[in-house]
Each structure stands twice: as C-alpha cells, then as structure tokens.
C-alpha positions, 0 to 999 in steps of 0.5 A: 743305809743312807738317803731314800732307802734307809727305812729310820726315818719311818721306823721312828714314829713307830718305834716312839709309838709303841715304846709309849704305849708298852712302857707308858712310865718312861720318860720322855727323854728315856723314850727318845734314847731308846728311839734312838738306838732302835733306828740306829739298828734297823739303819743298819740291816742289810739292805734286803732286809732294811728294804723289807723293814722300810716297806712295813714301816711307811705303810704302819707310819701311814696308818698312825698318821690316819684317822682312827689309825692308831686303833688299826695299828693298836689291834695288828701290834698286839697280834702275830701277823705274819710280816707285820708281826716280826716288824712289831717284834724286831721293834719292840724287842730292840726297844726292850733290850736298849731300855733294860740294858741302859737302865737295869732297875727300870719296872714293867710299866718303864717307870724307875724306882723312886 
C-alpha cells in the first residue's frame, strides 16, 4: 500500500517506541533496521487488513505524542487488549524475529556480546 492509506508512516513511531522499551541494549542504528523491516511488512498487508493496522496505529501514534501518553500506551502494550493487543504483538513479534534473524547472538535486553 502506497499514499494515504498505508498504515507505516504511523506504525514507525511505535514500532521504534516499543523496540526501545522491550530491547532497551540495541543500538540505535539496530533499532532503525528493524524499524525498517516492521514497516516494510505491515506496508505489505492486504489492504483490509493494512486499513485495520493503520486505523490502531494513528490512534496509538497519537497517544505517544500526548502528554502522559506514553504511560497510556505503556499500560495497554503490556495487556492483552483485544485489537490493540494483536497490534502490539503483530509489531512486537515482526521486531523480534527481524532482530533475532539479522542478529542471532544478540541477549534478551538487545544488547550483542562484547
């Protein structure tokens, strides 16, 4: 999906969001990689689904630009809520699999061995 509709230019701020927080030892650079490869797949969903996505994502991209919005969306990451739950995890587990592939030593906090 292209334009208006594609739901990665809301998925982004997220994505980076949540990687940080779960995975607070990768690296910046790391972190904009696998970014990178979450938005690239969520642009690629089926256009009900990326409309489903986007819709969750610019409510959740509008919550962590508000104040105390982070906390909000702290407290709904870290439950399974229906809908915004499955947005948490489709995110989360793309992060996770691109970090873990591109990267197979990297420990639990996303940090690299020395």
């Amino acid at each position: 999906m292209s334009g208006l509709l594609s739901p990665t230019e809301h998925v982004r701020p997220f994505a980076d969001w949540l990687l940080a927080r779960d995975l607070p030892g990768l690296g910046d650079e790391r972190r904009r990689d696998a970014v990178g490869f979450v938005a690239r797949r969520v642009d690629g969903l089926p256009a009900p689904m990326a409309l489903g996505v986007g819709a969750i994502a610019m409510v959740v991209r509008v919550l962590l630009a508000a104040p105390g919005g982070r906390a909000v969306v702290g407290f709904v990451a870290a439950r399974p809520l229906p809908l915004v739950g499955e947005y948490v995890r489709l995110v989360r587990s793309l992060g996770y699999a691109y970090v873990w592939d591109a990267w197979p030593d990297t420990r639990s906090d996303g940090s690299l061995p020395a």
